[in-house]
C-alpha positions in Angstrom: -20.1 -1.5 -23.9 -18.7 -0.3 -20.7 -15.0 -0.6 -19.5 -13.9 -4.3 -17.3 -13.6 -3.2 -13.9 -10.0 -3.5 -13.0 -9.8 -5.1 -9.5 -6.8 -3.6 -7.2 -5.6 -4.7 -3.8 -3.3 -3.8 -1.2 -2.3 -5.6 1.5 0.6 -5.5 4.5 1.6 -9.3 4.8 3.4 -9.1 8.1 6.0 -11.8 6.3 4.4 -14.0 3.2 5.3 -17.0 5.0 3.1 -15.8 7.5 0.3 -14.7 5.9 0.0 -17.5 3.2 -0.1 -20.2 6.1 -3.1 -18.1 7.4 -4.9 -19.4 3.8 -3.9 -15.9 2.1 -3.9 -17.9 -1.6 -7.0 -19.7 -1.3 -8.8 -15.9 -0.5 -7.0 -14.4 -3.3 -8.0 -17.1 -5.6 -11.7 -16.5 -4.6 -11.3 -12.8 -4.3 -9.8 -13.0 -8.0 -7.9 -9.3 -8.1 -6.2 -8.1 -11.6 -3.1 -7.0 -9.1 -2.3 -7.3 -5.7 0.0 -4.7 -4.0 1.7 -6.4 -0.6 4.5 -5.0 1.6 6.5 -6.3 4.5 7.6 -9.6 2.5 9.9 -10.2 5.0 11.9 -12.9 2.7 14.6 -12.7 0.4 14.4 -14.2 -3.3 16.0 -17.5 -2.0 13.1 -18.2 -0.1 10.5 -16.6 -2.7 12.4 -19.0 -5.3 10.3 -22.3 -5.9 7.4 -20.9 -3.8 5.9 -17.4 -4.1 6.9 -16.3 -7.4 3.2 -16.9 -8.4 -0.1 -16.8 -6.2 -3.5 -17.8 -7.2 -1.8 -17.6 -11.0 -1.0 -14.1 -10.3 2.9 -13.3 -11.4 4.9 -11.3 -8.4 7.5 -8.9 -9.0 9.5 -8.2 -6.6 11.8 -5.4 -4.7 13.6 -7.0 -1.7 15.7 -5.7 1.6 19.0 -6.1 1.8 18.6 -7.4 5.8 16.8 -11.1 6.3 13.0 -11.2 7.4 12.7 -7.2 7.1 10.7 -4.9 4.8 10.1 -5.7 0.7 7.4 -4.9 -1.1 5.3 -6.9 -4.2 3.4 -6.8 -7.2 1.4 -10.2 -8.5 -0.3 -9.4 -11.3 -2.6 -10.9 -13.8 -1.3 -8.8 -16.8 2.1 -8.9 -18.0 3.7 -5.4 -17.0 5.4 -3.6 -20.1 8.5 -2.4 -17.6 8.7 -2.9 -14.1 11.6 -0.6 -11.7 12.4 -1.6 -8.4 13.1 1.3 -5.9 13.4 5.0 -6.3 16.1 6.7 -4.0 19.4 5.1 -5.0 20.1 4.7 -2.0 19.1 4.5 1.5 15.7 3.5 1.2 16.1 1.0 -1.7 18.2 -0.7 0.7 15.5 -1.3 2.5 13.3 -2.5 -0.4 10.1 -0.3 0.1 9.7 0.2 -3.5 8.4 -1.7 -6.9 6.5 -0.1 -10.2 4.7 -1.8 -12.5 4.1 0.1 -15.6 1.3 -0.9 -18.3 2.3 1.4 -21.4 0.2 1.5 -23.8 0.8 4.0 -27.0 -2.4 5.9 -26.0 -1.7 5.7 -21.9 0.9 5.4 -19.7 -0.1 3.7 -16.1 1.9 2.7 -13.2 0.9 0.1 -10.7 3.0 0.7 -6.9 3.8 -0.9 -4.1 5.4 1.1 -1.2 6.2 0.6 1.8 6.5 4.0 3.7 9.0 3.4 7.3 7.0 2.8 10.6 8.8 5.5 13.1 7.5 3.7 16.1 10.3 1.8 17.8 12.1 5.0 18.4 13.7 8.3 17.6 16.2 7.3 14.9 13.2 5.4 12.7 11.1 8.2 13.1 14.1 10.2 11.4 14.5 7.7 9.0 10.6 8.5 8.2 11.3 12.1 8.1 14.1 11.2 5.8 11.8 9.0 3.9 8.8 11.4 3.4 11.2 14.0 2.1 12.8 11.7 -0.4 10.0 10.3 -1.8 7.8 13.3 -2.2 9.5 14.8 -5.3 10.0 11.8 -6.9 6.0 11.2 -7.1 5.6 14.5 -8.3 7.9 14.2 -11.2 6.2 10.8 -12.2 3.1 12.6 -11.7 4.1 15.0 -14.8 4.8 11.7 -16.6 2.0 9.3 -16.2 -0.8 8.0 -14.4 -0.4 5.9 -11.3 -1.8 4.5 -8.2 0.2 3.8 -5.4 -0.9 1.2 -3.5 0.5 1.6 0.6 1.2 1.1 4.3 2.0 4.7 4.7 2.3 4.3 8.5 0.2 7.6 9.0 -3.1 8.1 9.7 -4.1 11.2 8.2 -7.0 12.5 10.1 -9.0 12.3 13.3 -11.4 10.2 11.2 -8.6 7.7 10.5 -7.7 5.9 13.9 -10.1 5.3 17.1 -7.9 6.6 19.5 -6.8 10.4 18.1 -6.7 12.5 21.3 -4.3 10.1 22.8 -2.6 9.3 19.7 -1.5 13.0 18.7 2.2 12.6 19.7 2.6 9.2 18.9 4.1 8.1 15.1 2.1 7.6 12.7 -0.2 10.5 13.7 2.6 13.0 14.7 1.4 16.6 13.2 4.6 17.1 10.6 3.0 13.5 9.9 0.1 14.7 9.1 1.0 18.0 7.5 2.9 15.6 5.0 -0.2 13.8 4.1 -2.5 17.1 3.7 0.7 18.6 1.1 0.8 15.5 -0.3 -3.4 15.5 -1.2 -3.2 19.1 -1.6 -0.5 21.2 -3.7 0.6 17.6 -4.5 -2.4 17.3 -6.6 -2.7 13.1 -5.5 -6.1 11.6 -4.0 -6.7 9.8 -1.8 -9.3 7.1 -3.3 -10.7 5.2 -0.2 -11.4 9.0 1.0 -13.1 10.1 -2.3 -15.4 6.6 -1.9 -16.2 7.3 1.6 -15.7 10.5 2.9 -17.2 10.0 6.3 -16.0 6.4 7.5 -15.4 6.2 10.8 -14.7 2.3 12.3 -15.3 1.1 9.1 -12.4 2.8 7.7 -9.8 0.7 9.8 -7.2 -1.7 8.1 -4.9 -2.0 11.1 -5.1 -3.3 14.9 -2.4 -3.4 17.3 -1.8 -7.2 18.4 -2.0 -5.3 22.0 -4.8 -6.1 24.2 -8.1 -6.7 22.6 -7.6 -4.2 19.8 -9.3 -6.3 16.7 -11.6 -7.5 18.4 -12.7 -3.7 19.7 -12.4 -2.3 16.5 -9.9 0.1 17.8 -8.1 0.3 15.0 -6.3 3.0 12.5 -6.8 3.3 8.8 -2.6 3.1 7.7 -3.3 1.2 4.1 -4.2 3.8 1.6 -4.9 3.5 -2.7 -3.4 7.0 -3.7 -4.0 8.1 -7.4 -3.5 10.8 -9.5 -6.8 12.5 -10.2 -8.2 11.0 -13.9 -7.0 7.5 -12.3 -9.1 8.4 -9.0 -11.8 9.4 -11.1 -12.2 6.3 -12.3 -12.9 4.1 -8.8 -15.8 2.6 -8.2 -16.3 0.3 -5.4 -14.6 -0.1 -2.1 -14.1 -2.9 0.4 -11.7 -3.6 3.4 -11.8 -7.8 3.7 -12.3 -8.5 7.7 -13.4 -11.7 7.3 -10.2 -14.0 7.8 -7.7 -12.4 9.3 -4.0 -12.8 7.2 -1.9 -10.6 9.2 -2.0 -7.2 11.7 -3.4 -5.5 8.3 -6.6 -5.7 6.5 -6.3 -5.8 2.4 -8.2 -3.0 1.2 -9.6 -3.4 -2.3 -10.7 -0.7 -5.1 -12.1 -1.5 -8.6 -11.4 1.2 -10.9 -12.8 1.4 -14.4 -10.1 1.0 -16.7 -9.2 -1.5 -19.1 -5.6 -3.0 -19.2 
């Protein structure tokens, strides 16, 4: 008998008020993922309380900013998580809430499920630091976990990693989010850092189809001139294990596609 395929989704909201009053739940309850990862929340638990806490029957947990109607990230999830930490810094960045683990321990495995939400250095100078800052924090801490346990990191990483990953890289390469220590971060991160990058292994040569962002700018979606920002990363047995691919294009929830991956793994 083979192994359930496990059914993994990541998504940038752009707010969940937002993107649930563009019919996000009735998709998701359709779409039927085991978890879905989301970032940029934009809410605080007062206004999660009462109405978000659950979508299509999955269970969120959540890691929230400090500062109203800015960053936070989400887990909803069929299965009950065994532990679940919010944020990984201590400090600056957990502020921010960009961080939330789910982890499925069993006595044979040890499995983490994460949303992150990785800084966007694009309104200026000091954000771009803050990315810097960001990048450097949270590098070591995924390679200790990484001597720990499997995960898979579900992400807006804000960087498009190669020429293959945005329409527009020639006039793109000394803008954020494809900046070259940007880049260089990503290839450490895939390489010495031993994580893959799944949607990558799946489809090595995607061009347009690889896409799960579109500036609101001009006619952008509707041009396919897009960059690929939302990325499954894994540690190798974990990446082993995906299957099937998708990026959902057919409604349109926020500035982000979700990107789905089905991995063979039972929970």
């Amino acid at each position: 008998m083979g192994m359930s395929l496990f059914k993994l989704t990541s998504l940038n909201l752009n707010g969940i008020r937002s993107a649930t009053s563009k019919g996000l739940e009735t998709w998701l309850a359709t779409h039927a993922p085991d978890c879905i990862c989301v970032q940029e929340v934009k809410a605080q638990a007062p206004d999660v309380s009462g109405r978000f806490e659950e979508l299509a029957g999955l269970r969120g947990h959540f890691h929230f900013a400090e500062k109203k109607g800015y960053s936070g990230v989400a887990v909803y999830t069929r299965h009950e998580p065994s532990e679940v930490v919010t944020g990984f810094d201590g400090g600056e960045f957990d502020s921010e809430g960009r961080y939330v683990e789910l982890r499925f321990d069993t006595p044979a495995r040890k499995l983490s499920v994460i949303s992150v939400y990785f800084p966007s250095g694009s309104s200026g100078p000091e954000r771009q630091e803050a990315k810097y800052r960001f990048l450097d924090a949270i590098y070591p801490h995924l390679m200790a976990l990484k001597a720990q346990r499997e995960f898979v990191i579900c992400s807006d990483v804000n960087i498009a990693h190669t020429e293959k990953d945005l329409k527009n890289w020639k006039s793109n390469q000394k803008n954020s989010g494809f900046l070259p220590e940007e880049r260089a971060w990503m290839t450490r991160l895939l390489g010495e850092g031993g994580l893959v990058d799944v949607y990558r292994q799946l489809q090595p040569d995607a061009t347009d189809a690889c896409y799960t962002w579109w500036s609101n700018r001009g006619q952008a979606y509707a041009k396919n001139v897009g960059w690929r920002l939302d990325y499954h990363l894994a540690t190798p047995a974990l990446a082993a294990t995906a299957r099937t691919e998708s990026i959902y294009k057919g409604e349109k929830f926020s500035d982000h596609a979700p990107i789905t991956i089905e991995y063979e793994l039972g929970l």
